[in-house]
C-alpha positions as CSV (number, residue, x, y, z in Angstrom):
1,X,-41.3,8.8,-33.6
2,X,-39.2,6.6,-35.9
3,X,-36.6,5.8,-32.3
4,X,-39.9,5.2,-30.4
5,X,-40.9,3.0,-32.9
6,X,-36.8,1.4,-33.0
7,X,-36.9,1.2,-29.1
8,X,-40.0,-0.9,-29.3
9,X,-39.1,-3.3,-31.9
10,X,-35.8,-3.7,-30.1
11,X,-37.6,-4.3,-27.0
12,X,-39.9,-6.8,-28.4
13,X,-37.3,-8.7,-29.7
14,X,-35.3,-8.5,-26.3
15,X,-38.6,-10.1,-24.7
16,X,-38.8,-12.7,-27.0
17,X,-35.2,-14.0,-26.7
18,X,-36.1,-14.0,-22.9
19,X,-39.6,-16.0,-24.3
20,X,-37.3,-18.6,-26.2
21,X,-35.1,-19.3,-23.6
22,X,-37.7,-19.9,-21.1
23,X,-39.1,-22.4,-23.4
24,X,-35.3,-24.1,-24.0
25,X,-35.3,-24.5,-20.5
26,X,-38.6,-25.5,-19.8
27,X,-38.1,-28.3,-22.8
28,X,-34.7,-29.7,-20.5
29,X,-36.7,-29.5,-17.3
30,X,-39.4,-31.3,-19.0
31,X,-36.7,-34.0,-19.9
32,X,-35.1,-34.6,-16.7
33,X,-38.6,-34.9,-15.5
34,X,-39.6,-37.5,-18.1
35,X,-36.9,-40.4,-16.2
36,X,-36.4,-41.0,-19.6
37,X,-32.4,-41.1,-18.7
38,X,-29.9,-39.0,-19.8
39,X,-29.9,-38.9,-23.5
40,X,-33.5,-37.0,-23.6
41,X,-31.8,-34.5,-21.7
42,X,-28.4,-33.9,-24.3
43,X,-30.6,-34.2,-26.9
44,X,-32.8,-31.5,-26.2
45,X,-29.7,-29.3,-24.8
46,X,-28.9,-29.6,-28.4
47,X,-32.0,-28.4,-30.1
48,X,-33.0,-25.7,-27.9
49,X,-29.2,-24.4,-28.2
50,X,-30.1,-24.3,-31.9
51,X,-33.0,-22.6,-32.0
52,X,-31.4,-20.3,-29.4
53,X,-28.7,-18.5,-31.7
54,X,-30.7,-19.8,-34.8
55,X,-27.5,-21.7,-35.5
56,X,-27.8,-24.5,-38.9
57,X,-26.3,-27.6,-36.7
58,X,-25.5,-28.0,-33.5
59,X,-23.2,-30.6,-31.3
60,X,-22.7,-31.5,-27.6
61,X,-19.5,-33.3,-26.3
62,X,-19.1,-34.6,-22.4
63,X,-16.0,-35.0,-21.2
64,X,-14.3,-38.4,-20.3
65,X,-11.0,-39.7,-19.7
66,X,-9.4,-36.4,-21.0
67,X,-11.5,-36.5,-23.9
68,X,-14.4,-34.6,-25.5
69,X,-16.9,-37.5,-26.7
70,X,-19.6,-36.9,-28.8
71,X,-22.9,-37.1,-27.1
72,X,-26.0,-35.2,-28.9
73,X,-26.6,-33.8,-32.7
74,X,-28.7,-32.1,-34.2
75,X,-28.1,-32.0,-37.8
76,X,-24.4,-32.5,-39.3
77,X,-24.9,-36.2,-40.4
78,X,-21.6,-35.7,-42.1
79,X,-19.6,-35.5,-38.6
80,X,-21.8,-37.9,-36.3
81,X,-19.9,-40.6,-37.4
82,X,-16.8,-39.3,-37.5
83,X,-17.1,-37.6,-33.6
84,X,-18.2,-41.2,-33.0
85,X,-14.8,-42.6,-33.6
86,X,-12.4,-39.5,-33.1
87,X,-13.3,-37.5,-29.9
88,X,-11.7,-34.2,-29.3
89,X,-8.9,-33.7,-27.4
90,X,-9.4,-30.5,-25.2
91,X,-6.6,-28.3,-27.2
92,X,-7.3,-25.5,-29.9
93,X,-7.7,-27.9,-32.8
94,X,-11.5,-28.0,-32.6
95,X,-13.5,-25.2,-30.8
96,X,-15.5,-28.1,-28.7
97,X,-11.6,-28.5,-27.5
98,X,-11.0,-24.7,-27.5
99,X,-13.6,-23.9,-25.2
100,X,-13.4,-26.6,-23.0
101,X,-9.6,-25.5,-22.5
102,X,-10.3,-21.6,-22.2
103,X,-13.5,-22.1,-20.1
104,X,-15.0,-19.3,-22.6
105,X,-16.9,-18.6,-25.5
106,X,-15.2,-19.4,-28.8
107,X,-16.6,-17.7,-32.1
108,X,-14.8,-18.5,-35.5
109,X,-17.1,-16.0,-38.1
110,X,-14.7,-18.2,-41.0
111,X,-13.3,-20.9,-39.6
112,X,-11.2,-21.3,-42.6
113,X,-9.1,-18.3,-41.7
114,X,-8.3,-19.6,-38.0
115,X,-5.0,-21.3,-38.7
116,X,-5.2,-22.8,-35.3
117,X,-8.8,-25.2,-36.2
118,X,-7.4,-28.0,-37.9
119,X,-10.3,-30.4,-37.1
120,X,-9.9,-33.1,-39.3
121,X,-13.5,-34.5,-40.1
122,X,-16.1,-33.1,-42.3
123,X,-16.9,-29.8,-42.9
124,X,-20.2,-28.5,-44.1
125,X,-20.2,-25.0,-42.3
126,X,-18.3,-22.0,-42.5
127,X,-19.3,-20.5,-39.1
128,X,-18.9,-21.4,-35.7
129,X,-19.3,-21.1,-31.7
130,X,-18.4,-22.8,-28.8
131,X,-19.3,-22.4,-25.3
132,X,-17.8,-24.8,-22.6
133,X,-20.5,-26.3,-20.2
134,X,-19.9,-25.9,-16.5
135,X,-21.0,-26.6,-13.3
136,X,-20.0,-25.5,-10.0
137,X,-16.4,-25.0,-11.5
138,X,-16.4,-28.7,-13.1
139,X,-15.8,-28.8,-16.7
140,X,-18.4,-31.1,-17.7
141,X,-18.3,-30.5,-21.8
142,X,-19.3,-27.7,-24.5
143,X,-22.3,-27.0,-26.7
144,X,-21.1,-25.6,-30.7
145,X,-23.4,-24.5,-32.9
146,X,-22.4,-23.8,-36.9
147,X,-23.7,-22.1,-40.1
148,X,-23.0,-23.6,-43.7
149,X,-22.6,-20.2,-44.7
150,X,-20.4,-17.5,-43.6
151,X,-22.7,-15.4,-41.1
152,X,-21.2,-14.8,-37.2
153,X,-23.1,-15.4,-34.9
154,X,-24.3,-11.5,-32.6
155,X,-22.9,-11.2,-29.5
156,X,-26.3,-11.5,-28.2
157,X,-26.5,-15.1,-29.4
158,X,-23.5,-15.8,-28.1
159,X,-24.4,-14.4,-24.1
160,X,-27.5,-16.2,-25.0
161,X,-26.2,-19.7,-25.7
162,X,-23.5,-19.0,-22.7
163,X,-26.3,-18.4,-19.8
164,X,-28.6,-21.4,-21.8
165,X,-25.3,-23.7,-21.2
166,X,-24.8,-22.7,-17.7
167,X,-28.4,-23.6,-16.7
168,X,-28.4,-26.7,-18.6
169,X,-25.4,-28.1,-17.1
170,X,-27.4,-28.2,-14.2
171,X,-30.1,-29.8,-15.5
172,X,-27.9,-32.1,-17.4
173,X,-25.7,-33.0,-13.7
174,X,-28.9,-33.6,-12.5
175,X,-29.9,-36.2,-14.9
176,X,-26.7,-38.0,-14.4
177,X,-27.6,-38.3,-10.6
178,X,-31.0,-39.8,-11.5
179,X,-29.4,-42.3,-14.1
180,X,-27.0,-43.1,-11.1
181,X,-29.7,-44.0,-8.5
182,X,-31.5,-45.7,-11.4
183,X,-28.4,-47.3,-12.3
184,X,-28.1,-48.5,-8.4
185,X,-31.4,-49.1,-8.2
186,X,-30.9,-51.9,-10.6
187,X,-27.8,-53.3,-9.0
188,X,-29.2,-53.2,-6.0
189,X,-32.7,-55.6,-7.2
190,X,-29.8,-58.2,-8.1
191,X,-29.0,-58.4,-4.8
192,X,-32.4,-57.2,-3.2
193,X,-36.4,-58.3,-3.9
194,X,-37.0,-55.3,-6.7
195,X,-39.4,-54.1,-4.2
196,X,-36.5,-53.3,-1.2
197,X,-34.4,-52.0,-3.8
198,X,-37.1,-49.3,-4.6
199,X,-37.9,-49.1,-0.7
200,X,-34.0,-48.0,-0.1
201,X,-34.0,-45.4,-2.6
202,X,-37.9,-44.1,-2.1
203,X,-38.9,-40.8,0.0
204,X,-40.8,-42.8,3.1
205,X,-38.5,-45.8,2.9
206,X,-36.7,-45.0,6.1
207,X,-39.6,-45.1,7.9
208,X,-41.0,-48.7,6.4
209,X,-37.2,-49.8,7.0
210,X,-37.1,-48.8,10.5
211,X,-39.9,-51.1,11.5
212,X,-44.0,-51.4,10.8
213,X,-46.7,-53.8,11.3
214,X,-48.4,-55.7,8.0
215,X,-50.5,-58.2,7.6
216,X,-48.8,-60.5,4.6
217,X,-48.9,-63.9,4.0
218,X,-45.9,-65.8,4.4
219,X,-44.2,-68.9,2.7
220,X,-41.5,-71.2,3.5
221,X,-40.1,-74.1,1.3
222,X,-37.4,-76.1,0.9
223,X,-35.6,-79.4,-0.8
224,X,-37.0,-82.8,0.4
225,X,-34.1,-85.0,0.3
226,X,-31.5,-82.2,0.2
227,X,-29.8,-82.8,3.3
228,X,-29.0,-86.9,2.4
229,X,-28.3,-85.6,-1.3
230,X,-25.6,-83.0,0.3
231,X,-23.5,-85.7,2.3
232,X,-23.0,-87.2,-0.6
233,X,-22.7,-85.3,-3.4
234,X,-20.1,-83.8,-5.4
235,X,-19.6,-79.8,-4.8
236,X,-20.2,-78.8,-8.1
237,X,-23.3,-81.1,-8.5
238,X,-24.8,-79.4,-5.3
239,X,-24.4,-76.3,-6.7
240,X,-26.0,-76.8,-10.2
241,X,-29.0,-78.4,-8.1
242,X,-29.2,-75.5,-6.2
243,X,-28.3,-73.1,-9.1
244,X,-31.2,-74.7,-10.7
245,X,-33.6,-75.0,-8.3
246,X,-33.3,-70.6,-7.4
247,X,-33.2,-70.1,-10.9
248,X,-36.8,-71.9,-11.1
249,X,-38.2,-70.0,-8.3
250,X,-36.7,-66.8,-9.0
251,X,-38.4,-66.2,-11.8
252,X,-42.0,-67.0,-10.6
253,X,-41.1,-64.2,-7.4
254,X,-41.7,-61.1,-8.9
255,X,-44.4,-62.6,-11.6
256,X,-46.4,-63.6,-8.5
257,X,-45.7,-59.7,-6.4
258,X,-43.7,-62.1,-3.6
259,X,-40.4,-60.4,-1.5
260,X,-37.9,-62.4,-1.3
261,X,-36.5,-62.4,2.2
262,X,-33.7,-64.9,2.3
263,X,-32.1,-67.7,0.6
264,X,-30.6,-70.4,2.9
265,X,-29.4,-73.4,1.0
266,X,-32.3,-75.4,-0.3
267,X,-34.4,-73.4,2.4
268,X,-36.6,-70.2,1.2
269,X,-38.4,-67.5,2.7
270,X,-40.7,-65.2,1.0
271,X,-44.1,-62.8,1.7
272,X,-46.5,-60.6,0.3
273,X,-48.7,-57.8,0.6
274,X,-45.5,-56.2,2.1
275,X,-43.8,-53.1,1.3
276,X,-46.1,-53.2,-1.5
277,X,-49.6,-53.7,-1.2
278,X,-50.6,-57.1,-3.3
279,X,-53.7,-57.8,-4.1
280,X,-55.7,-61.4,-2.8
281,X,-52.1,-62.0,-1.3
282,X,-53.4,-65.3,0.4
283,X,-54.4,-66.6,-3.4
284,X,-50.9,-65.2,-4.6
285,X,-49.2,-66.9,-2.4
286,X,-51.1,-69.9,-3.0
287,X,-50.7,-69.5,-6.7
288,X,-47.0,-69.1,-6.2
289,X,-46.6,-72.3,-4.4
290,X,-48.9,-74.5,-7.3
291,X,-46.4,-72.8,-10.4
292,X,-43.1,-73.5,-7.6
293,X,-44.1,-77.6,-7.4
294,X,-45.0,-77.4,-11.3
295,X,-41.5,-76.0,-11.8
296,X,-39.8,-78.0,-9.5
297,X,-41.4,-81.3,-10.9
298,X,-40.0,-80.9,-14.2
299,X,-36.5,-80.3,-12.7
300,X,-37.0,-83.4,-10.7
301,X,-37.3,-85.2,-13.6
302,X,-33.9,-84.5,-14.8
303,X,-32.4,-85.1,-11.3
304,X,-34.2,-88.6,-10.6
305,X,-32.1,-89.2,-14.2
306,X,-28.7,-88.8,-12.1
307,X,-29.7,-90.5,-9.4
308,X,-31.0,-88.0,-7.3
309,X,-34.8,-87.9,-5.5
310,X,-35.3,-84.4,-4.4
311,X,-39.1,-82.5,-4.4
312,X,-40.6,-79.5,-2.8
313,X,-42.3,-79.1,0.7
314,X,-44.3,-75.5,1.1
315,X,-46.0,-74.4,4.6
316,X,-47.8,-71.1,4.1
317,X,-49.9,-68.9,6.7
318,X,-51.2,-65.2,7.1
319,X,-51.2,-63.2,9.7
320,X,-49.2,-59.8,11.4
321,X,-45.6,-59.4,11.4
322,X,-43.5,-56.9,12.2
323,X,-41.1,-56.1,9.1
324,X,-38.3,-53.6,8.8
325,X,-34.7,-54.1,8.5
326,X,-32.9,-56.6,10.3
327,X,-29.0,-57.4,10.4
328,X,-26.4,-54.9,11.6
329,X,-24.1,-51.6,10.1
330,X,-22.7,-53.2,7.0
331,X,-24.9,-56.2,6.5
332,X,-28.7,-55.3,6.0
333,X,-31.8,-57.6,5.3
334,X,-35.2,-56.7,5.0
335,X,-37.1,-59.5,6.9
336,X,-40.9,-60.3,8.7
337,X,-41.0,-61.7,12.2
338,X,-43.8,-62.8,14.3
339,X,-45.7,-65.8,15.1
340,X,-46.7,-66.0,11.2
341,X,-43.4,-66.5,9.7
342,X,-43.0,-69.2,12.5
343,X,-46.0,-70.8,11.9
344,X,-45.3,-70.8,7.4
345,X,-41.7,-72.4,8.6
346,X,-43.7,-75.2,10.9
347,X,-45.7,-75.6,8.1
348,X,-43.2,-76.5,5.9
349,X,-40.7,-78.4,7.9
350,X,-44.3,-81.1,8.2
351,X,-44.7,-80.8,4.3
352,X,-44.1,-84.3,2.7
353,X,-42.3,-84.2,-1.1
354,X,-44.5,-82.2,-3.2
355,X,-47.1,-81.0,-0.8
356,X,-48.4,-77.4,0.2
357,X,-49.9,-77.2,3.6
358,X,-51.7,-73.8,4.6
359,X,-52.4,-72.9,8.1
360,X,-56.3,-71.9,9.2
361,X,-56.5,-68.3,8.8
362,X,-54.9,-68.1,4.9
363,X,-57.4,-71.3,4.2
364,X,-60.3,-69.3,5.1
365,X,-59.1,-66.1,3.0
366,X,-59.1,-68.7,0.1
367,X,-61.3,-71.4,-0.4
368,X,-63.5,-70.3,-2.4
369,X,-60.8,-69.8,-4.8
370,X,-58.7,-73.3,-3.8
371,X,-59.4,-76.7,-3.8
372,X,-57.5,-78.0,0.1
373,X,-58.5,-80.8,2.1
374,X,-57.8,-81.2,6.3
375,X,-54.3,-82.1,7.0
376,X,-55.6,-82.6,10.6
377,X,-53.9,-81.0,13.4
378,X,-50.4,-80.7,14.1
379,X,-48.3,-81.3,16.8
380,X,-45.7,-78.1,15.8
381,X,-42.6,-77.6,17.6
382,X,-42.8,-74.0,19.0
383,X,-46.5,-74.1,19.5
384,X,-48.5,-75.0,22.9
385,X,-51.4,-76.4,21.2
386,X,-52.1,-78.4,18.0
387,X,-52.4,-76.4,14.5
388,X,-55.1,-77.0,11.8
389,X,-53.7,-77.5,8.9
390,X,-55.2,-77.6,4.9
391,X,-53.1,-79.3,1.9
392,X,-53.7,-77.8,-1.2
393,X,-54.7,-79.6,-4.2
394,X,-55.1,-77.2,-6.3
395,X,-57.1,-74.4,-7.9
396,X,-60.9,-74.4,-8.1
């Protein structure tokens, strides 16, 4: 009865190291899953490797440029700084390094009778045990876990945290790929509206990319006076101006849900309600265009100072457009076509300094919402028959 009653215990305990690492992993899955970025992910590595071999302190070094760099702790306040500004070389000095070398386990029961550690920062522990972390045969750092007192670790602890390290270097390689697309991501919105950025890198984004039908609201505007102030102007002048004048609008875009599609000089084409769905778009757009001229007035101010008379013209219009990606291999935009965007560009070509004219179908969608009075009807070039036109005067 009493090895019946052994057997069980042992079994029980068996089922709950199984239980705990279940949970260790579930903890770094939950991590990775939070987007949180990598750090959540080493960090929890960490603690679950504690709790794991029920180790005092624990540590986890990546590896870069040749060195072992300290990246989580858990505990040992004493060494955090000192990691910090000494990372391990991978050599048999330290067991992080020791591990990382021999690509296996390394347990010191008393690491003051190993003449080989000679780690030079603090030490608060007597016990110790490394295990590199790898993935697909790259070397990617180690886990150690300590013990201020002299108690080795079992070799179940050890196969324990071993098989915990293997599985959460591939939790941990997968964070680093999600930081990198992140990481992308953001370069990419330097270059890209924030919303095309997250189109290239989304699940259905080659389909929108590839070519759809929207109905947006587009808007056009450019420089009045830009192309006299150009002839004559000094290069570095007509680049503050126009340094100036995208700084202005580029930060109303995203505060008003607009997609950039181009700059071209003092000339600029944006729409909305497209690839993400934007609520009221017209009135957005509208919106966009009354904090644009506000903007641009108070730059005008400055420039009418150095001699220069520059203000805004805006055309906007809704309608369908066919957007996608337009360009060629190498050199992408993301762009709207159609009778619409022709129409906003019309628009704004008639705009005198300072005004926003709106074509008939966005007037309608607004205004109950906008103050506009007739522009009349406009002879445009590219249209067969006169267009209605609204100017804006402001909001109701």
């Amino acid at each position: 009865m009493a090895g019946v009653a052994s057997d069980s215990a042992e079994l029980a305990r068996q089922l709950e190291d199984v239980r705990e690492q279940q949970r260790a992993i579930s903890g770094v899955l939950r991590a990775v899953a939070s987007s949180g970025g990598l750090q959540p992910v080493l960090d929890e590595v960490v603690e679950a490797s504690q709790r794991l071999c029920k180790a005092d302190q624990g540590a986890l070094y990546l590896l870069q440029d040749g060195f072992l760099h300290s990246a989580a702790h858990h505990g040992l306040p004493e060494a955090v700084e000192y990691d910090s500004r000494h990372p391990h070389p991978l050599d048999r000095t330290s067991v992080a390094g020791r591990a990382a070398v021999t690509r296996q386990p390394v347990h010191l029961p008393d690491m003051e009778k190993d003449p080989e550690y000679t780690y030079a920062g603090p030490r608060p522990y007597r016990t110790i045990l490394g295990v590199p972390v790898i993935v697909e045969d790259e070397l990617i750092g180690s886990v150690v876990m300590v013990r201020q007192e002299q108690s080795p670790f079992t070799d179940e602890h050890i196969a324990l945290l071993q098989t915990f390290a293997d599985q959460a270097a591939i939790a941990i390689k997968n964070a680093r790929l999600l930081e990198a697309v992140e990481r992308q991501r953001t370069e990419l919105s330097r270059f890209l509206s924030p919303q095309v950025a997250e189109l290239i890198s989304s699940t259905d984004g080659e389909q929108l990319l590839a070519g759809h039908r929207a109905y947006v609201s587009c808007l056009f505007c450019d420089l009045r006076g830009f192309t006299t102030f150009a002839e004559t102007a000094a290069p570095e002048e007509l680049f503050d101006v126009l340094r100036d004048y995208h700084g202005a609008l580029g930060e109303l875009i995203p505060a008003y849900e607009g997609t950039l599609e181009h700059f071209a000089g003092d000339g600029v084409m944006l729409f909305f309600n497209d690839p993400v769905p934007v609520a009221d778009h017209e009135l957005q757009a509208v919106r966009f265009a009354l904090a644009a001229q506000e903007r641009l007035a108070r730059l005008s101010e400055g420039w009418r100072k150095r001699g220069t008379e520059l203000a805004l013209g805006v055309g906007i219009e809704a309608g369908y457009a066919t957007l996608g990606r337009i360009g060629f291999h190498g050199r992408y935009d993301y762009g709207a076509v159609g009778p619409v965007a022709n129409l906003a560009s019309r628009l704004s070509t008639n705009a005198a300094p300072s005004q926003i004219l709106i074509g008939q179908r966005l007037h309608a969608a607004v205004e109950d919402a906008v103050e506009a009075a007739p522009a009349g009807k406009l002879e445009l070039k590219g249209f067969a028959r006169p267009v209605a036109a609204y100017e804006v005067l402001g909001l109701r």
